[in-house]
Backbone bond lengths (Angstrom), bond angles and torsions (degrees), N, CA, C in turn:
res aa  C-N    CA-C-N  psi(-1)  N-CA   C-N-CA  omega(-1)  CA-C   N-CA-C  phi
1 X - - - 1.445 - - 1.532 108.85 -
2 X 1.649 129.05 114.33 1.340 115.98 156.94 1.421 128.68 -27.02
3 X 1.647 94.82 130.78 1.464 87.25 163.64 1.617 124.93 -82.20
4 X 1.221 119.70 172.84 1.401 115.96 -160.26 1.796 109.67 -130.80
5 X 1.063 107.13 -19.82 1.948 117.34 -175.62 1.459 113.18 -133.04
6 X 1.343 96.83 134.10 1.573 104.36 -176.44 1.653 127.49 -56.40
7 X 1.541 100.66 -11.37 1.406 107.49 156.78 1.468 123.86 -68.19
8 X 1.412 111.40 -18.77 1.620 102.42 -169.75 1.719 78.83 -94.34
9 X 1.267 140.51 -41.94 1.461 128.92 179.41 1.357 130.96 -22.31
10 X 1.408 119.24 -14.64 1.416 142.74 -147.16 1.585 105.70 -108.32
11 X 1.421 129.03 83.72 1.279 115.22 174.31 1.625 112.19 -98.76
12 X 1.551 113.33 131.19 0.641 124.68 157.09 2.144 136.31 -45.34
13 X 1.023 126.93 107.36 1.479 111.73 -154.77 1.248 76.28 -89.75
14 X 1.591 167.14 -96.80 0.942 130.52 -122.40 1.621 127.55 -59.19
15 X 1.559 115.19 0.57 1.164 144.38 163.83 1.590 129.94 -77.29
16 X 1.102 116.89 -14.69 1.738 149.92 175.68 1.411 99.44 -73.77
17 X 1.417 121.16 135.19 1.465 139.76 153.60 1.430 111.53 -74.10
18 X 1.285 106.78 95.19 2.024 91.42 168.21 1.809 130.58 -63.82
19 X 1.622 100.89 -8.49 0.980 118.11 173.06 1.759 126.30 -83.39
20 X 1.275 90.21 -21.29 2.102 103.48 176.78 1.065 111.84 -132.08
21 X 1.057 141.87 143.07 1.306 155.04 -172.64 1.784 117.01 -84.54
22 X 1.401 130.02 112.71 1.015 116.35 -145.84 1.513 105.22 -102.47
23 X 1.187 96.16 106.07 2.064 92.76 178.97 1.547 134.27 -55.88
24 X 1.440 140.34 153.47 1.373 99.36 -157.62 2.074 69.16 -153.28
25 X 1.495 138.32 168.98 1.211 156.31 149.60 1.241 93.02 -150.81
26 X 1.353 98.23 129.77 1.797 124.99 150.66 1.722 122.68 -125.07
27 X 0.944 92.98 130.31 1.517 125.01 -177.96 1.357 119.39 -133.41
28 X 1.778 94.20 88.51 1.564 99.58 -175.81 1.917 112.02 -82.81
29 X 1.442 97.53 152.80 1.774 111.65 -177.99 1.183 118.26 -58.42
30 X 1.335 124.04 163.35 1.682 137.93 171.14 1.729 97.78 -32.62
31 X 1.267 105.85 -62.13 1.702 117.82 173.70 1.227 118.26 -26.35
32 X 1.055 108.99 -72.21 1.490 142.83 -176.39 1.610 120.52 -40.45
33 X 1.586 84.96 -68.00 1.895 92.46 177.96 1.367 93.06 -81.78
34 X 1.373 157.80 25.31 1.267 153.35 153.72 1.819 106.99 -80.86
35 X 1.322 117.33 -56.02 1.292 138.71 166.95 1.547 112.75 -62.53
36 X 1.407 128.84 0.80 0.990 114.77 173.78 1.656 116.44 -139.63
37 X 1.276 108.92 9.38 1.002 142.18 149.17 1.512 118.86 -66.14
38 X 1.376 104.08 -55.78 1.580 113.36 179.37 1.485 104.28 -69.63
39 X 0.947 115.49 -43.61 1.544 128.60 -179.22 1.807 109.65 -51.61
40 X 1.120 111.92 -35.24 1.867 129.72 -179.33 1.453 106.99 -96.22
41 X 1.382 122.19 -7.01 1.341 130.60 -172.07 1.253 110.91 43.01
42 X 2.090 131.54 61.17 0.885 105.71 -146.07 2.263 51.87 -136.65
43 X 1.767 95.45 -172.04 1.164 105.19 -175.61 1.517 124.71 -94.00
44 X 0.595 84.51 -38.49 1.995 111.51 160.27 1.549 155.86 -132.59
45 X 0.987 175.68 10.21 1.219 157.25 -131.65 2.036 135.36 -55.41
46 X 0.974 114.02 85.77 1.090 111.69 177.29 1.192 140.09 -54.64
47 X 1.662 110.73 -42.48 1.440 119.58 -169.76 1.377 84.92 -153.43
48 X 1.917 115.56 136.97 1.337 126.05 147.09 1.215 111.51 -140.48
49 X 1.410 123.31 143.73 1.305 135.24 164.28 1.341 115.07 -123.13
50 X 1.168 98.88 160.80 1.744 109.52 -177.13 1.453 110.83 -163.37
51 X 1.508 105.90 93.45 1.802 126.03 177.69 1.223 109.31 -109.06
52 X 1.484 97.02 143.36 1.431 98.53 169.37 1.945 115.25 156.12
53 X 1.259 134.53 -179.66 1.039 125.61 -173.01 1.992 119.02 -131.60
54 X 1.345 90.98 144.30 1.815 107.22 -165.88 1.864 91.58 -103.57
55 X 1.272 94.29 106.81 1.624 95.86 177.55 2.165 95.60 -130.08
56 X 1.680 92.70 151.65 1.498 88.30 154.18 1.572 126.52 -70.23
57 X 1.452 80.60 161.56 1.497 96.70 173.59 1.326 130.96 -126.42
58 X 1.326 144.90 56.37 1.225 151.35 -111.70 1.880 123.25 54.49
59 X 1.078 101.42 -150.01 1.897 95.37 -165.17 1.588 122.49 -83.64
60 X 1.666 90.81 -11.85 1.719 93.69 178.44 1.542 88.59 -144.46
61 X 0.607 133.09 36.63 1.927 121.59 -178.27 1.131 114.54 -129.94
62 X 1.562 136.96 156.72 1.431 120.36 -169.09 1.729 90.11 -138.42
63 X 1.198 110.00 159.45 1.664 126.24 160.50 1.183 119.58 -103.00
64 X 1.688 136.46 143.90 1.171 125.52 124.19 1.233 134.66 -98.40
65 X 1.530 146.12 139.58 1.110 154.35 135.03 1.511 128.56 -85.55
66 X 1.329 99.38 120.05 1.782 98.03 179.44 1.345 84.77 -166.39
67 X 1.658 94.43 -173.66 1.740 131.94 -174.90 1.305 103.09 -147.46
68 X 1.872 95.17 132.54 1.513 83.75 153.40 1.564 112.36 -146.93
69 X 1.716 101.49 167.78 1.485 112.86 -166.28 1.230 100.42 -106.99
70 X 1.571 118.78 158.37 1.137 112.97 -172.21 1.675 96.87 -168.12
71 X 1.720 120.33 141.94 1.340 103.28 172.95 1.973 94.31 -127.44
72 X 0.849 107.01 117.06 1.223 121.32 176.00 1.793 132.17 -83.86
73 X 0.919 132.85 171.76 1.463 138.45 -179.34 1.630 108.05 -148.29
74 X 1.045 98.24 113.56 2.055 105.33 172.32 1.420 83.92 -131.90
75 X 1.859 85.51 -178.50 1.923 102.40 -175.39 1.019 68.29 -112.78
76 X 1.622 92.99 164.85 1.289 124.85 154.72 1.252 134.74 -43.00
77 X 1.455 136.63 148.49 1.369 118.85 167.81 1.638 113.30 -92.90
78 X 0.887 102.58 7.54 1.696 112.87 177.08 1.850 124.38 -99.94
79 X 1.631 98.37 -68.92 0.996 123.64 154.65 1.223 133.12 -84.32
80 X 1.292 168.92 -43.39 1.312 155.79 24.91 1.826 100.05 -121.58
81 X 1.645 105.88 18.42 1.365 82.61 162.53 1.407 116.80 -61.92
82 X 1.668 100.79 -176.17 2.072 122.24 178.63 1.308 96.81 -72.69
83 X 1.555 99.44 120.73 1.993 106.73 144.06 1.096 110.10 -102.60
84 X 1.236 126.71 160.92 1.386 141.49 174.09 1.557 99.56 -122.73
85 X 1.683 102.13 126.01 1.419 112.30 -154.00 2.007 91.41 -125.66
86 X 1.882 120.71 113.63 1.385 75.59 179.85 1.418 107.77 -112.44
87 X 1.146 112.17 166.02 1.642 110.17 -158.81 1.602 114.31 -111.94
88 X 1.022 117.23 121.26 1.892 113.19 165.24 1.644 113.80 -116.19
89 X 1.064 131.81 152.20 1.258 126.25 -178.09 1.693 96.88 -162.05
90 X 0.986 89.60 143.87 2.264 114.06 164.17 1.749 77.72 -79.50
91 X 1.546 105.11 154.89 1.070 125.86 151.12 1.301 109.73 -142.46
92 X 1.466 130.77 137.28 1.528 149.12 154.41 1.246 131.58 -130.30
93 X 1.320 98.83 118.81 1.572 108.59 166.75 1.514 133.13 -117.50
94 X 1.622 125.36 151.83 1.347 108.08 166.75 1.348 121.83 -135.17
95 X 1.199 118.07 120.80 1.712 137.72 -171.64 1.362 90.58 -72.18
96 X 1.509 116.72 125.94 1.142 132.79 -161.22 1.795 99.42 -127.34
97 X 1.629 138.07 110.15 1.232 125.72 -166.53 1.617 90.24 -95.47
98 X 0.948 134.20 -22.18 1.716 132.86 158.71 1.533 112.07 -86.49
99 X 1.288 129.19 63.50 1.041 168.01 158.57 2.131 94.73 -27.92
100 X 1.420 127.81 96.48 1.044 104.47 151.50 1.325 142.56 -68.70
101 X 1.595 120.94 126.04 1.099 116.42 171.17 1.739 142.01 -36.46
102 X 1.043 146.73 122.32 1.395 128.68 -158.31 2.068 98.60 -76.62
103 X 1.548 103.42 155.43 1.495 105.60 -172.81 1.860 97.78 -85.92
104 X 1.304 103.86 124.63 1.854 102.05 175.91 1.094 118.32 -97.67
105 X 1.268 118.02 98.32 1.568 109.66 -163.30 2.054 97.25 -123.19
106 X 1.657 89.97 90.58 1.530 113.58 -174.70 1.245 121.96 77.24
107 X 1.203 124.52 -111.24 1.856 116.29 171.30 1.597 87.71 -105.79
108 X 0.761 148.90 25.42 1.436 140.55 164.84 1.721 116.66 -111.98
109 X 1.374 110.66 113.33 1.622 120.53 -176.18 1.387 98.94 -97.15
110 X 1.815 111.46 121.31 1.648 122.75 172.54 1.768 96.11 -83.41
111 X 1.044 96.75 141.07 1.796 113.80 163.66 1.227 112.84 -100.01
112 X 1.089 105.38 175.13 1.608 114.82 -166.94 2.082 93.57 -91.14
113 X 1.182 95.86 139.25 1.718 111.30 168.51 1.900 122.01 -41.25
114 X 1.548 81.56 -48.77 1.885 92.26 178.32 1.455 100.67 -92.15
115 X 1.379 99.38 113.68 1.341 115.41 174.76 1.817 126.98 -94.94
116 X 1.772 87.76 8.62 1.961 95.86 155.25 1.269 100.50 -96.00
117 X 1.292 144.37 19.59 1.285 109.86 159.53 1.421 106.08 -105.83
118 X 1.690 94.40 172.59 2.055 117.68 174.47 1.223 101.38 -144.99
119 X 1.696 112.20 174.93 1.201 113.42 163.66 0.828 115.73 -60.95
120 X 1.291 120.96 -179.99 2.252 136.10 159.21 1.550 85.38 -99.83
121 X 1.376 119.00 137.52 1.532 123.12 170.11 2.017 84.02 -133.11
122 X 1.600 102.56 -174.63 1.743 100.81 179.13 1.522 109.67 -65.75
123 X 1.476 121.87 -27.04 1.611 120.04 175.51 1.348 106.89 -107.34
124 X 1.634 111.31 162.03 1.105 119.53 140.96 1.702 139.62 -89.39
125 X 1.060 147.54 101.74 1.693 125.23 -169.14 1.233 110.78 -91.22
126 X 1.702 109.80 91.64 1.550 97.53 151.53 1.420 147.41 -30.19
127 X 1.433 94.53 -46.43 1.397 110.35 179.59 1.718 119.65 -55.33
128 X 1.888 100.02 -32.48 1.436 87.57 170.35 0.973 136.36 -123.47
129 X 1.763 116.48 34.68 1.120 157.07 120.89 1.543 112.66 -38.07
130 X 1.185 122.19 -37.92 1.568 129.58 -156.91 1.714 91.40 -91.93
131 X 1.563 106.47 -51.82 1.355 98.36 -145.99 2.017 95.01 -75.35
132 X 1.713 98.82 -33.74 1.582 101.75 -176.96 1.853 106.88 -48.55
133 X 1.569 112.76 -42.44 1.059 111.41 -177.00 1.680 131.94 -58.00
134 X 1.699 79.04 -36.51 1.515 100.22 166.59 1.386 130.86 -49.18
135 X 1.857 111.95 -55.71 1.287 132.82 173.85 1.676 107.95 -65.72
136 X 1.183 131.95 -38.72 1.502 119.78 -176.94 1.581 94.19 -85.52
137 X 1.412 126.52 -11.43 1.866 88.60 170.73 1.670 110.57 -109.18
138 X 1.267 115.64 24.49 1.296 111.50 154.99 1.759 126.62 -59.27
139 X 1.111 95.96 149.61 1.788 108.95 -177.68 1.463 91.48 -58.02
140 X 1.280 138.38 143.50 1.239 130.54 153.66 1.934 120.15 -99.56
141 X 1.307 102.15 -0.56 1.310 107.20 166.12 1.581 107.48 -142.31
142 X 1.578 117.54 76.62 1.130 101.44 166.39 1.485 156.85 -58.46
143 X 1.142 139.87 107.34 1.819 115.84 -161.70 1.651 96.21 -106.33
144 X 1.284 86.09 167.01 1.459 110.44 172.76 1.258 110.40 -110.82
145 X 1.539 108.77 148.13 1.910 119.90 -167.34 1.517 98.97 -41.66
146 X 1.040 124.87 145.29 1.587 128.71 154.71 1.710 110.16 61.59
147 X 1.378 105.13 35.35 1.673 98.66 -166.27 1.845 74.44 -116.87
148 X 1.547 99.95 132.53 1.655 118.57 159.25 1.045 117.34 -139.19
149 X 1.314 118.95 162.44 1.526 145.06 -175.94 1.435 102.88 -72.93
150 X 1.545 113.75 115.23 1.327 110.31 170.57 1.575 101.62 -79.82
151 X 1.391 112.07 160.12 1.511 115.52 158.22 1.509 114.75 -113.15
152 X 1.193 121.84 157.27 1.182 129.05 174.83 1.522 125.68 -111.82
153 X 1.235 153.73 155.52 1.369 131.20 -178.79 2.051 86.85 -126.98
154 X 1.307 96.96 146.60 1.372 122.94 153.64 1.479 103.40 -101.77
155 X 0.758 140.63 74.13 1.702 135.79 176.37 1.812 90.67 -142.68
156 X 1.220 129.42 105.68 1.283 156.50 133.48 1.583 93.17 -1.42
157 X 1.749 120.75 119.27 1.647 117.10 156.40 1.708 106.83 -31.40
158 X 1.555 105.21 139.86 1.384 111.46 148.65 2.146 96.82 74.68
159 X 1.451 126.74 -26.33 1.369 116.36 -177.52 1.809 100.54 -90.30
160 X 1.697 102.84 143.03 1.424 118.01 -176.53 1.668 110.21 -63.78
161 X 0.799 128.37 163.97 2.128 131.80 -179.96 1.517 78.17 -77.78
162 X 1.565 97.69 158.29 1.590 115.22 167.48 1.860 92.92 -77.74
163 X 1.191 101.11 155.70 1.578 110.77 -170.65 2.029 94.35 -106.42
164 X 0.930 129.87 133.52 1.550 132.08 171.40 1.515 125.59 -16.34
165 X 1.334 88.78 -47.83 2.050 105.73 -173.78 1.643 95.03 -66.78
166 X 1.163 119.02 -51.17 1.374 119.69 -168.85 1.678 119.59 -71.72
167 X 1.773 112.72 1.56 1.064 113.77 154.84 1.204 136.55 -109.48
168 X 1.737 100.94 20.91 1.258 95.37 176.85 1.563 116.26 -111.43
169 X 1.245 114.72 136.68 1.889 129.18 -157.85 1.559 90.42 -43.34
170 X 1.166 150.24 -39.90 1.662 129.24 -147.65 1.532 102.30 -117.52
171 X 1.418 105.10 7.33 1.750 100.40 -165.77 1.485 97.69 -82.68
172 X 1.477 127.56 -18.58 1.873 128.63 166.78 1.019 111.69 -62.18
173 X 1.034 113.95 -42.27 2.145 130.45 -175.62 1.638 105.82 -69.15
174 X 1.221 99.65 -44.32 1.901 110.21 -178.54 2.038 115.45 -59.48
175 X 1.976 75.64 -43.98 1.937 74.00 177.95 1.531 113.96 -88.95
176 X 1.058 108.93 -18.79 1.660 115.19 165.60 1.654 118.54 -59.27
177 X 0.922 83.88 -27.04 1.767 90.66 -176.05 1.706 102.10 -95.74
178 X 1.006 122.96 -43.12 1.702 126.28 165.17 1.574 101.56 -49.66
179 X 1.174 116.80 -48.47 1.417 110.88 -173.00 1.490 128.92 -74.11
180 X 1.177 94.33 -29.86 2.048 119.80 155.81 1.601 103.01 -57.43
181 X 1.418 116.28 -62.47 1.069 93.78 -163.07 1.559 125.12 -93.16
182 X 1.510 108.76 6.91 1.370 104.64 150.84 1.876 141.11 -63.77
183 X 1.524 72.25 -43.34 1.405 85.74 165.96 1.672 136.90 -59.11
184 X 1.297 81.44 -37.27 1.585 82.25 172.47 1.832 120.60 -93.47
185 X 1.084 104.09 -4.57 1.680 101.20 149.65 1.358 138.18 -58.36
């Protein structure tokens, strides 16, 4: 039976078989994808799933493998009517109990390159695994069918477009100086 609340999302690893691979579906409620929707500042969520299995990975390390589905609602970036965006994604992660430290080099913290890994802490949260997965495979510019960018012109009836050369700061100074130095030949 899917689970349904972000409390059941929560596996305990000292609770994990390193020997079987532990299968997991979530299917959060009307509630749920309402609250996490708001949470993505997105317009809707209709449908999410999240299957898949939490197995070790050597003697202290864990994997995830899953997918998830998702049918979403954003506005437009044009219009701001509703698109309906639908989503599939692989998801992988790896809980790492030797956790590299990040490199601090001044007020600036380097991260690690592979961005499936995390720490190992005593739980795992699917749930925010699901929703992170969720938020990086959103459209980040959604459009709607037949929605385009109008343009507008500032160009005065009857006056020519400025041409490139003529916007650049030294190109007056450049022909001024051509014109000096013709002259004085």
């Amino acid at each position: 039976m899917p689970e349904h609340s972000r409390k059941s999302a929560l596996y305990r690893v000292s609770g994990l078989s390193p020997r079987k691979p532990q299968p997991f579906e979530i299917v959060p409620g009307p509630d749920e994808l309402q609250e996490i929707a708001a949470d993505l500042g997105i317009l809707g969520l209709k449908k999410l799933r999240f299957t898949g299995e939490l197995g070790a990975e050597g003697k202290e390390d864990w994997r995830l493998d899953g997918h998830i589905g998702a049918t979403v609602t954003q506005a437009c970036v044009v219009t701001l009517e509703p698109v309906n965006t639908r989503i599939e994604e692989d998801v992988a992660r790896r809980f790492l109990a030797n956790w590299p430290p990040p490199e601090e080099k001044g007020d600036e913290v380097e991260m690690p390159e592979d961005e499936t890994i995390d720490p190992l802490g005593e739980q795992i949260d699917l749930w925010a695994v699901m929703t992170e997965a969720l938020a990086l495979a959103l459209p980040a510019y959604p459009r709607a069918d037949r929605a385009e960018l109008e343009t507008d012109s500032a160009i005065p009836p009857g006056a020519a477009p400025i041409e490139e050369e003529e916007t650049k700061p030294f190109a007056a100074l450049a022909d001024l100086k051509k014109k000096l130095e013709d002259k004085g030949e």
